[in-house]
VODO-83048 format. One record per atom (N, C-alpha, C): atom name; x, y, z. Coordinates in Angstrom, 2 decimals. Each point is the difference from the previous one (the first is absolute). Example, Ala and Ser with C-alpha at 12.3 -4.5 7.8 and 13.67 -1.06 7.14 Angstrom:
! VODO-83048
[pt 'N',[13.19,-5.69,7.80]],
[pt 'CA',[-0.89,1.19,0.00]],
[pt 'C',[0.90,1.20,0.00]],
[pt 'N',[-0.35,1.05,-0.72]],
[pt 'CA',[0.82,1.19,0.06]],
[pt 'C',[-0.77,1.09,0.73]],
END
This chain:
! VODO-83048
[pt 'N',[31.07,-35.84,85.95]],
[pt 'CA',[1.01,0.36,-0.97]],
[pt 'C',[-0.10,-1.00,-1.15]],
[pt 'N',[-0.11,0.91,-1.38]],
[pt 'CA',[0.04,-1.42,-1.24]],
[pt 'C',[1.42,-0.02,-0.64]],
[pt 'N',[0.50,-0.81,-0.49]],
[pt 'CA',[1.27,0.00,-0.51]],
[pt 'C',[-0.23,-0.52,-1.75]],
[pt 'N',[0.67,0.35,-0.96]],
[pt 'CA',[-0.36,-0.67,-1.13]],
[pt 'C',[1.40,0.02,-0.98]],
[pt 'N',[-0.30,-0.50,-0.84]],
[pt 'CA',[1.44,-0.32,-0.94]],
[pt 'C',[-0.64,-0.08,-1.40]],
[pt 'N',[1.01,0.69,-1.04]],
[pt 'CA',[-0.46,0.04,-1.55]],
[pt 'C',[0.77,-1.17,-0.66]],
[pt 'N',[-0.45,-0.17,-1.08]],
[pt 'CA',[0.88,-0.83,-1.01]],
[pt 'C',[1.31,0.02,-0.26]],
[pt 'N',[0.26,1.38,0.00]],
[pt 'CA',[1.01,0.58,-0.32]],
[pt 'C',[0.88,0.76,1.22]],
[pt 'N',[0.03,-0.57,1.06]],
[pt 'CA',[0.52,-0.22,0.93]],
[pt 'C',[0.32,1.68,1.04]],
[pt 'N',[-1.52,0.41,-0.29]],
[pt 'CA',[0.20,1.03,0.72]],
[pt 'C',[-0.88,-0.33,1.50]],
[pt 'N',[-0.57,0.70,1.34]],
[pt 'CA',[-0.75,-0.36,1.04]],
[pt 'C',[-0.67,1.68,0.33]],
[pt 'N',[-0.70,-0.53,0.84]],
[pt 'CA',[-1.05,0.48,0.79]],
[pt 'C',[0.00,-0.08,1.29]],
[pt 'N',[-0.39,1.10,0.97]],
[pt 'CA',[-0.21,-0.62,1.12]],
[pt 'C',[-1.61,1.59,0.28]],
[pt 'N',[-1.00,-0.31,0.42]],
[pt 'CA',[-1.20,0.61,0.71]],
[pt 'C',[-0.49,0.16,1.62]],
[pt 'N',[-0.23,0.98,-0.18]],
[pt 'CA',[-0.18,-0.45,2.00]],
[pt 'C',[-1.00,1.64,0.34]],
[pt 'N',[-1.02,-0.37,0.76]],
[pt 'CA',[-1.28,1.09,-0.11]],
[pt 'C',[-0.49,-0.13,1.21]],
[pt 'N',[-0.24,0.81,1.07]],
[pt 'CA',[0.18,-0.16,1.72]],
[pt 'C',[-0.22,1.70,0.19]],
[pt 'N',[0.10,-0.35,1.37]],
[pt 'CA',[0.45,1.60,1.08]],
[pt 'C',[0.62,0.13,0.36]],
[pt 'N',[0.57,1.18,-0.15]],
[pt 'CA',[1.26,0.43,0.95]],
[pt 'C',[-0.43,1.00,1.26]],
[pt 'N',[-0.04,-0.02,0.83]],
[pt 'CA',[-0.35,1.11,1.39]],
[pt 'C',[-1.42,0.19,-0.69]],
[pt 'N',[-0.77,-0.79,-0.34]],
[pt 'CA',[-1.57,0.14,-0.23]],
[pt 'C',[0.15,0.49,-1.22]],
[pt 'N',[0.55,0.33,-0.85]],
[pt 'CA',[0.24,0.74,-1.07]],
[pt 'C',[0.29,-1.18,-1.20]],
[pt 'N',[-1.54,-0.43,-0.88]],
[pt 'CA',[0.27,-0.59,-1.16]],
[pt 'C',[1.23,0.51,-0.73]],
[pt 'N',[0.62,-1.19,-0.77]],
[pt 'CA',[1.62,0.05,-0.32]],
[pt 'C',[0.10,-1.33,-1.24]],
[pt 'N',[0.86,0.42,-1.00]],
[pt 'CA',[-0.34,-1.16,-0.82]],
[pt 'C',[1.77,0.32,-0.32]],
[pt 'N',[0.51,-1.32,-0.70]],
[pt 'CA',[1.26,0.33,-1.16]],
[pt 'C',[0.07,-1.37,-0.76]],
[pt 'N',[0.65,0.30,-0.91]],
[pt 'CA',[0.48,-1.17,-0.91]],
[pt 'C',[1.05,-0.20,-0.58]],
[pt 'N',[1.33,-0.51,0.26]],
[pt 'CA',[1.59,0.06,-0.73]],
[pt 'C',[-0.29,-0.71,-1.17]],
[pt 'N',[0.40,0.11,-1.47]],
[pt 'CA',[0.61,-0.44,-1.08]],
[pt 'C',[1.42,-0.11,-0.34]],
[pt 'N',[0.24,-1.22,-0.01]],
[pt 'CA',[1.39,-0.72,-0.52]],
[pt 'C',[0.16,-0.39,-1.14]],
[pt 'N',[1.45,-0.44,0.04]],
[pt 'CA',[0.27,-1.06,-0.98]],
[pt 'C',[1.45,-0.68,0.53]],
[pt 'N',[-0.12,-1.58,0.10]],
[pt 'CA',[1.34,-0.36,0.38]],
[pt 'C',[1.15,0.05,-0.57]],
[pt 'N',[0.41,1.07,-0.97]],
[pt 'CA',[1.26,0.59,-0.27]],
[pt 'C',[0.24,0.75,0.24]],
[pt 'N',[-0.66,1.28,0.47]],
[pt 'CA',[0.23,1.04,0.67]],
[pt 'C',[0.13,0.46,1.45]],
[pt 'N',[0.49,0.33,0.64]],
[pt 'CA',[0.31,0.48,1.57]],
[pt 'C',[-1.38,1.36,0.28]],
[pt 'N',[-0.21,0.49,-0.96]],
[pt 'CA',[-1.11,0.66,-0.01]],
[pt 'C',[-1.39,-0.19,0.16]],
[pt 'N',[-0.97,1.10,0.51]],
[pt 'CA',[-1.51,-0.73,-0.43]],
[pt 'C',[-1.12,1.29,0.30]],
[pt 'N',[-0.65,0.02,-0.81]],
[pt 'CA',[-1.27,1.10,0.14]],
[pt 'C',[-0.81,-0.31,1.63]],
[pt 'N',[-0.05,1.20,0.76]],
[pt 'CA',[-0.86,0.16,0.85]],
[pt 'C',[-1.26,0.51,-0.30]],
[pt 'N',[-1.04,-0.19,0.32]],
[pt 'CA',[-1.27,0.61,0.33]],
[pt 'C',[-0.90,0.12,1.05]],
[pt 'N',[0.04,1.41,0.41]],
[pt 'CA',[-0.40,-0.21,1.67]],
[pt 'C',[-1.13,1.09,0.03]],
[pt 'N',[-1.05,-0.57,0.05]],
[pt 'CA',[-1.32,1.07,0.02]],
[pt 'C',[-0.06,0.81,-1.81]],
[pt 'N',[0.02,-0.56,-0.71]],
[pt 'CA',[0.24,0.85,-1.71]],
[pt 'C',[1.42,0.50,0.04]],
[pt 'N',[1.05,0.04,1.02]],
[pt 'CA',[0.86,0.54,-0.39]],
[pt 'C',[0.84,-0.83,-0.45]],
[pt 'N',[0.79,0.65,-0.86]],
[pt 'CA',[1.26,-1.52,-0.80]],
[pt 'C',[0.94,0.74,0.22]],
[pt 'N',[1.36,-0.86,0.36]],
[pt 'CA',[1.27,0.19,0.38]],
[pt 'C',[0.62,-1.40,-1.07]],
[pt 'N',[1.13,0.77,-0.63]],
[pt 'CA',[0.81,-0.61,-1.01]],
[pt 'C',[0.99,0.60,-0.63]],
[pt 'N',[1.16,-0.90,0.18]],
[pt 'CA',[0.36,-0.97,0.54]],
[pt 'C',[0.04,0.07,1.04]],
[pt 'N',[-0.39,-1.15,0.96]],
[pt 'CA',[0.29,-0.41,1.40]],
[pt 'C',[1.44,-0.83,0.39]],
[pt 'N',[0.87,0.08,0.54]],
[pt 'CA',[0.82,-0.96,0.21]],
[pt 'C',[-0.41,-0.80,0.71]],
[pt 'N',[-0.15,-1.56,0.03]],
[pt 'CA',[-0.80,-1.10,0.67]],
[pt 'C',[0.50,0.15,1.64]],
[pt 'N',[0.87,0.25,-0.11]],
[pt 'CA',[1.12,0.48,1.53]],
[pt 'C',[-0.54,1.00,0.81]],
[pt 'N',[-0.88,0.93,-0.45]],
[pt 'CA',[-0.43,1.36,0.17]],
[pt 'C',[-1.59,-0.09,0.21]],
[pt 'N',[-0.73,-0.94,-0.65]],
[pt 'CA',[-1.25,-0.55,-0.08]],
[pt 'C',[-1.34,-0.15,1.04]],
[pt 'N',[1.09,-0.72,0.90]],
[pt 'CA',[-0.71,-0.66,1.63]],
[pt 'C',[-0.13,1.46,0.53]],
[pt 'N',[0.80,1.01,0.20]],
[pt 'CA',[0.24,1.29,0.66]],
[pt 'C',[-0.70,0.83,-0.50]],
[pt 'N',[-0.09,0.20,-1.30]],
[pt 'CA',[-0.88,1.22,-0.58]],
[pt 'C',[-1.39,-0.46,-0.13]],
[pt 'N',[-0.55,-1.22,0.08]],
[pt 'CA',[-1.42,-0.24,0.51]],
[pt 'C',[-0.59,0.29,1.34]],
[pt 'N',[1.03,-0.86,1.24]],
[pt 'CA',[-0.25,0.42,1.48]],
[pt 'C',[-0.35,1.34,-0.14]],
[pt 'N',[0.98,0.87,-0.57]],
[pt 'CA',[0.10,1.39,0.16]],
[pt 'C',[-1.57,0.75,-0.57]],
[pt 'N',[-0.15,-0.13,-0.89]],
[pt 'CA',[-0.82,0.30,-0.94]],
[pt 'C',[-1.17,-0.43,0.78]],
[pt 'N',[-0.60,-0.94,0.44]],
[pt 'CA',[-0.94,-0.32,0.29]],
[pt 'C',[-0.31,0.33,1.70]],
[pt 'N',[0.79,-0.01,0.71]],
[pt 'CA',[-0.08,0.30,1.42]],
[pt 'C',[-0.01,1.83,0.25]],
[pt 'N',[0.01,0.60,-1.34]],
[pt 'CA',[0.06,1.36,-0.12]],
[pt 'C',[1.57,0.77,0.15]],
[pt 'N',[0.94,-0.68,0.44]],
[pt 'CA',[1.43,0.20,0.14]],
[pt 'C',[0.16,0.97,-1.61]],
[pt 'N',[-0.31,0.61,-0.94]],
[pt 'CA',[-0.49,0.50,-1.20]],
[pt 'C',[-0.04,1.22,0.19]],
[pt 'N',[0.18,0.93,-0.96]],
[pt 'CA',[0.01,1.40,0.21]],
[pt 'C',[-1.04,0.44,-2.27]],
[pt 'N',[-1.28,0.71,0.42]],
[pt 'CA',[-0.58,0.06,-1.22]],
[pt 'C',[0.14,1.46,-0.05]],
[pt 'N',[0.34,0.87,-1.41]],
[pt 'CA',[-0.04,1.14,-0.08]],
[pt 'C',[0.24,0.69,-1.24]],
[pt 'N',[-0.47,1.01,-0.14]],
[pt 'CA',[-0.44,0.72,-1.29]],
[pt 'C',[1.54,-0.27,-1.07]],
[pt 'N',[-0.45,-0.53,-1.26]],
[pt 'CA',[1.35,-0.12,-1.02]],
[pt 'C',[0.06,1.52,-0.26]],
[pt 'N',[0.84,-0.03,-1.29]],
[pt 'CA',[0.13,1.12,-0.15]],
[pt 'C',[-0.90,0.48,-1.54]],
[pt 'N',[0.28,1.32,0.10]],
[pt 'CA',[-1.68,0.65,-0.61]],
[pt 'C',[0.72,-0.27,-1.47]],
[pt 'N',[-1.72,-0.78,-0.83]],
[pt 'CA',[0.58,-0.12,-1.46]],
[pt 'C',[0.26,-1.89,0.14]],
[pt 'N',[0.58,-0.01,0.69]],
[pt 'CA',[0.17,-1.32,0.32]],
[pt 'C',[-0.70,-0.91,0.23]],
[pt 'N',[0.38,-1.28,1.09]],
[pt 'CA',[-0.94,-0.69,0.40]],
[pt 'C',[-0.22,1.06,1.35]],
[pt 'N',[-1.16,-0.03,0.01]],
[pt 'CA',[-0.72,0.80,1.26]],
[pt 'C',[0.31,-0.60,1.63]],
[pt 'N',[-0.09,-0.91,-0.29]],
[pt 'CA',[0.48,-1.08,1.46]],
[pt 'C',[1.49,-0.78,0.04]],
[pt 'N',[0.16,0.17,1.17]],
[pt 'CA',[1.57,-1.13,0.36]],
[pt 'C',[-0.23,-1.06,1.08]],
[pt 'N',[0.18,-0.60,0.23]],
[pt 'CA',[0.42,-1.61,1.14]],
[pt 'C',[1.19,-0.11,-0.16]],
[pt 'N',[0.33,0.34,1.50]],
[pt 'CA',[2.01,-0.34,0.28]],
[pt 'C',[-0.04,-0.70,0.78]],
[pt 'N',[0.81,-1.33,0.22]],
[pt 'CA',[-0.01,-1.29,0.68]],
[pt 'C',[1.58,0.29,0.19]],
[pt 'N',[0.26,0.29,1.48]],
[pt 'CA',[1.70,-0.20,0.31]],
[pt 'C',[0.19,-1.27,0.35]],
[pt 'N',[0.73,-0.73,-0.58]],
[pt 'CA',[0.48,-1.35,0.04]],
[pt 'C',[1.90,-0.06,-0.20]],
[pt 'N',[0.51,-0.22,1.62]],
[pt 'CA',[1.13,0.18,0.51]],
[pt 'C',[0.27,1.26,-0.90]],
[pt 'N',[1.26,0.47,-0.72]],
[pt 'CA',[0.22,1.09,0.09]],
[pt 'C',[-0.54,0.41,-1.74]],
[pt 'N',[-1.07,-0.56,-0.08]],
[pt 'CA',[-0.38,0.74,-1.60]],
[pt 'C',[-1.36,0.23,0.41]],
[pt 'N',[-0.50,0.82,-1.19]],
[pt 'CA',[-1.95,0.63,0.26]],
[pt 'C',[0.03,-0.78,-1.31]],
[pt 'N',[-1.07,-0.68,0.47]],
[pt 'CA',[-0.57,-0.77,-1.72]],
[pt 'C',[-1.55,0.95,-0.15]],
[pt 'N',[0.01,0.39,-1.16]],
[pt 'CA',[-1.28,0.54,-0.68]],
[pt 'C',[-0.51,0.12,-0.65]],
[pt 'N',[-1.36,0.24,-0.17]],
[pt 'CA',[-0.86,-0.73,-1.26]],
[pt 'C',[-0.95,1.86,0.16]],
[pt 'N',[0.22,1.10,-1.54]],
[pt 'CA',[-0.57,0.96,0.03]],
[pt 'C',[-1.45,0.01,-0.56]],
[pt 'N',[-0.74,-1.31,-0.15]],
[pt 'CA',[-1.29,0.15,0.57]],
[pt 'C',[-0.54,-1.42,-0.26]],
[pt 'N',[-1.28,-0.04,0.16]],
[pt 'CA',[-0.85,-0.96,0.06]],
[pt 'C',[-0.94,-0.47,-1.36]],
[pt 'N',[0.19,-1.07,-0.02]],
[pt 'CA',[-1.20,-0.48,-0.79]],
[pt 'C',[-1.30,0.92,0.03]],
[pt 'N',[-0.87,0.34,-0.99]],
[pt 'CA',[-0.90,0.94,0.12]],
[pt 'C',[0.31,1.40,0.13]],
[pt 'N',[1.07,0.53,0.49]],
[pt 'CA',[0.29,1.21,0.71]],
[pt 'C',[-0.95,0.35,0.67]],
[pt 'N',[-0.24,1.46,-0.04]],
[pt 'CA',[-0.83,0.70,0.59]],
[pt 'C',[0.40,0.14,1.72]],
[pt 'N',[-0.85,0.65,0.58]],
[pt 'CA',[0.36,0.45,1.50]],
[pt 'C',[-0.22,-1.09,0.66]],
[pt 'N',[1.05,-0.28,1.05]],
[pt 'CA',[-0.17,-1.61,0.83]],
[pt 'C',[-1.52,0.34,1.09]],
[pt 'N',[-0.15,-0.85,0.26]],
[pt 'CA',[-1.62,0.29,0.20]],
[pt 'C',[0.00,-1.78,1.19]],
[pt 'N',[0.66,-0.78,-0.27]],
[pt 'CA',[-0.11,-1.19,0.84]],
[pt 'C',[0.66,-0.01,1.42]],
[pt 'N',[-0.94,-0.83,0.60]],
[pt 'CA',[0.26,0.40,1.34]],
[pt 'C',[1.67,-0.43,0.48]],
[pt 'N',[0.73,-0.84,-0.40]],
[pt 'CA',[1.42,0.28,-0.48]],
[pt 'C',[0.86,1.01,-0.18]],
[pt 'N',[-0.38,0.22,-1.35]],
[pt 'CA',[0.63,1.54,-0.19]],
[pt 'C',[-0.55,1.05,0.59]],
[pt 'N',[-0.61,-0.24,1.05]],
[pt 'CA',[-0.99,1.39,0.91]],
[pt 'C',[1.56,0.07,1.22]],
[pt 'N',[0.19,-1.00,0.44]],
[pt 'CA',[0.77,0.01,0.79]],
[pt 'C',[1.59,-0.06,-0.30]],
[pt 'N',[0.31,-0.06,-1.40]],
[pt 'CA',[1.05,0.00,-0.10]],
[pt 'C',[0.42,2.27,-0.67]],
[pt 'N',[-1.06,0.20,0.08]],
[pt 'CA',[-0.05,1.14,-0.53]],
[pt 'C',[-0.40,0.84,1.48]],
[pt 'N',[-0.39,-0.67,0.59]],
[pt 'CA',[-0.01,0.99,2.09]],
[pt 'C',[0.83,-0.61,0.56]],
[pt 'N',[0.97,-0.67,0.22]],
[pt 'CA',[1.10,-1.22,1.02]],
[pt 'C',[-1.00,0.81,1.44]],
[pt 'N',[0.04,-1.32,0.91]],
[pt 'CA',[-0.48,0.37,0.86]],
[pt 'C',[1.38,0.89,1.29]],
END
């Protein structure tokens, strides 16, 4: 895991591993005035995050606890819903778009 800090008093945190054999990457963006912070978990970005909400919607996200599925037409083509206690946090698509294709989103798009 790398951790980093800006001038301007925002942070970083990186972390790139397996989950159930399944390459898995994310990266939170902060800033210490805000309670908030950008997720990124496999190209996907979630924002705002509540820092409270953070620890949970990664476990989730990454252990496949995740539900991936068609947005709506016209739209963003893809969805990621992360239930974290009683809210769905979601991000309607991915960096790059296009059809999820990683062995990640293979399984979050079949739940076993």
């Amino acid at each position: 895991m790398t951790a980093g800090t800006t001038e301007a008093g925002g942070w970083s945190i990186d972390w790139e591993g397996q989950c159930g054999g399944i390459p898995v990457w994310f990266t939170l963006y902060g800033h210490r005035a805000v309670s908030t912070a950008e997720v990124r978990v496999n190209d996907w970005v979630f924002s705002p995050v509540r820092l409270d909400q953070a620890e949970d919607l990664l476990v989730k996200a990454l252990t496949g606890d995740a539900t991936l599925r068609r947005g709506m037409a016209g739209l963003a083509p893809w969805r990621l819903e992360v239930i974290v206690g009683e809210e769905v946090i979601t991000d309607n698509d991915r960096e790059g778009s296009g059809r999820p294709d990683s062995e990640w989103e293979l399984r979050l798009l079949h739940p076993r």
